[in-house]
N, C-alpha and C positions, 0 to 999 in steps of 0.2 A: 299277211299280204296274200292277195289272191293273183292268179295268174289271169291275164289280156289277150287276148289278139288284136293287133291294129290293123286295120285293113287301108290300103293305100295306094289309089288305081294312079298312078302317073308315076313317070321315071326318075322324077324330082324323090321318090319316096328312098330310092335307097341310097340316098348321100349318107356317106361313112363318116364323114366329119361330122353332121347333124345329131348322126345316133351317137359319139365318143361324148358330147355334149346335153345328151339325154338324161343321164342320173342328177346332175350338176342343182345342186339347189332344190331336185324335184321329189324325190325318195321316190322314183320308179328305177327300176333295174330292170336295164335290157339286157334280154337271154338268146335270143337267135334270130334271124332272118332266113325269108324263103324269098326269092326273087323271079317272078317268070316274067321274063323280058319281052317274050312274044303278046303278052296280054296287057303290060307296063302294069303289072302289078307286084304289089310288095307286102308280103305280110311280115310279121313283126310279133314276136314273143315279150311279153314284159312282164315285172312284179311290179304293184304297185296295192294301194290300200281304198284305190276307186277309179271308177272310169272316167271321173270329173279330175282329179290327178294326170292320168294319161293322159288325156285331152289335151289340158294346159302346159303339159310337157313336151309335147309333140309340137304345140302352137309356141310356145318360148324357143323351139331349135327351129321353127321356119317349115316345118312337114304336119301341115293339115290335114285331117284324118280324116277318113270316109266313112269307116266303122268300127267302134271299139266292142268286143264283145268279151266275154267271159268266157277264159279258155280250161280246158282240164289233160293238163300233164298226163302222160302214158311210161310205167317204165322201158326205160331202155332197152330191146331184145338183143336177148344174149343167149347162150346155149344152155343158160341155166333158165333161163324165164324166156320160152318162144312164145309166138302170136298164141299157136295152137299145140296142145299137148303130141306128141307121137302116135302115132297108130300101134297097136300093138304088132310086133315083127319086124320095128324099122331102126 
Protein backbone atom coordinates (compact mmCIF):
# COMPACT_ATOMS: atom_id res chain seq x y z
CA UNK A 1 0.00 0.00 0.00
CA UNK A 2 1.34 3.35 -0.85
CA UNK A 3 0.67 6.50 1.01
CA UNK A 4 -1.98 9.77 -0.47
CA UNK A 5 -2.62 13.01 0.25
CA UNK A 6 -6.10 14.06 -0.31
CA UNK A 7 -6.29 17.56 -0.98
CA UNK A 8 -9.86 19.24 0.03
CA UNK A 9 -10.35 23.08 -0.34
CA UNK A 10 -14.03 23.35 1.53
CA UNK A 11 -14.91 22.90 5.21
CA UNK A 12 -17.30 20.10 4.33
CA UNK A 13 -13.77 18.31 4.04
CA UNK A 14 -13.02 17.67 7.51
CA UNK A 15 -16.25 15.96 8.72
CA UNK A 16 -15.14 13.30 11.50
CA UNK A 17 -18.10 11.20 10.90
CA UNK A 18 -17.19 11.01 7.03
CA UNK A 19 -13.58 10.03 7.66
CA UNK A 20 -14.65 7.08 10.82
CA UNK A 21 -16.58 5.86 7.53
CA UNK A 22 -13.60 5.96 5.29
CA UNK A 23 -11.88 2.46 5.49
CA UNK A 24 -15.51 0.78 5.51
CA UNK A 25 -15.65 -1.58 2.48
CA UNK A 26 -12.85 0.51 0.86
CA UNK A 27 -9.15 -0.98 1.89
CA UNK A 28 -7.96 2.73 2.32
CA UNK A 29 -6.68 3.58 5.82
CA UNK A 30 -6.86 6.85 7.07
CA UNK A 31 -3.66 8.16 9.07
CA UNK A 32 -3.95 11.79 10.00
CA UNK A 33 -5.41 15.18 9.05
CA UNK A 34 -4.05 18.73 8.87
CA UNK A 35 -6.98 21.35 8.90
CA UNK A 36 -6.32 25.10 8.10
CA UNK A 37 -9.51 26.73 8.62
CA UNK A 38 -8.38 30.08 7.46
CA UNK A 39 -7.84 28.66 3.96
CA UNK A 40 -11.12 25.83 4.43
CA UNK A 41 -8.62 23.58 3.51
CA UNK A 42 -8.08 20.03 4.57
CA UNK A 43 -5.43 17.71 3.83
CA UNK A 44 -5.75 14.09 4.66
CA UNK A 45 -3.09 11.28 4.98
CA UNK A 46 -4.18 7.74 3.66
CA UNK A 47 -3.06 3.98 2.69
CA UNK A 48 -4.43 2.88 0.02
CA UNK A 49 -3.33 0.56 -3.21
CA UNK A 50 -4.32 3.54 -5.89
CA UNK A 51 -5.65 6.93 -6.25
CA UNK A 52 -8.54 5.40 -8.29
CA UNK A 53 -9.28 3.64 -4.52
CA UNK A 54 -9.09 6.93 -2.71
CA UNK A 55 -11.04 8.67 -5.02
CA UNK A 56 -13.99 6.28 -4.72
CA UNK A 57 -13.71 6.27 -1.05
CA UNK A 58 -13.66 9.66 -0.35
CA UNK A 59 -16.83 9.92 -3.05
CA UNK A 60 -18.76 6.72 -1.15
CA UNK A 61 -18.45 8.93 2.45
CA UNK A 62 -19.84 12.38 0.52
CA UNK A 63 -15.98 14.31 0.52
CA UNK A 64 -15.17 14.95 -3.03
CA UNK A 65 -11.53 15.40 -3.54
CA UNK A 66 -9.62 18.20 -5.27
CA UNK A 67 -6.42 16.27 -5.36
CA UNK A 68 -4.97 13.06 -4.76
CA UNK A 69 -1.40 12.88 -4.86
CA UNK A 70 1.38 10.55 -3.77
CA UNK A 71 2.67 11.15 -0.47
CA UNK A 72 6.17 9.93 1.05
CA UNK A 73 6.26 9.41 5.01
CA UNK A 74 9.17 11.13 6.88
CA UNK A 75 10.43 9.48 10.18
CA UNK A 76 9.12 10.86 13.30
CA UNK A 77 11.90 13.34 14.99
CA UNK A 78 13.15 12.39 18.00
CA UNK A 79 16.39 13.15 19.90
CA UNK A 80 17.55 10.06 18.42
CA UNK A 81 16.88 10.89 14.64
CA UNK A 82 16.66 15.09 14.29
CA UNK A 83 15.85 17.08 10.98
CA UNK A 84 19.74 17.92 11.01
CA UNK A 85 22.68 16.27 12.71
CA UNK A 86 24.41 18.57 15.60
CA UNK A 87 27.17 20.82 15.06
CA UNK A 88 30.10 19.84 16.48
CA UNK A 89 30.30 21.46 20.29
CA UNK A 90 26.52 21.51 20.88
Amino acid sequence: MRQYLVEIYSAEGADPAALDGLAEGSGVRYLRSIVIPDDQTCLHLVLAASVEDVESAFARVGLPTDRVVDAVGLPELTAENPVCPKSPGE
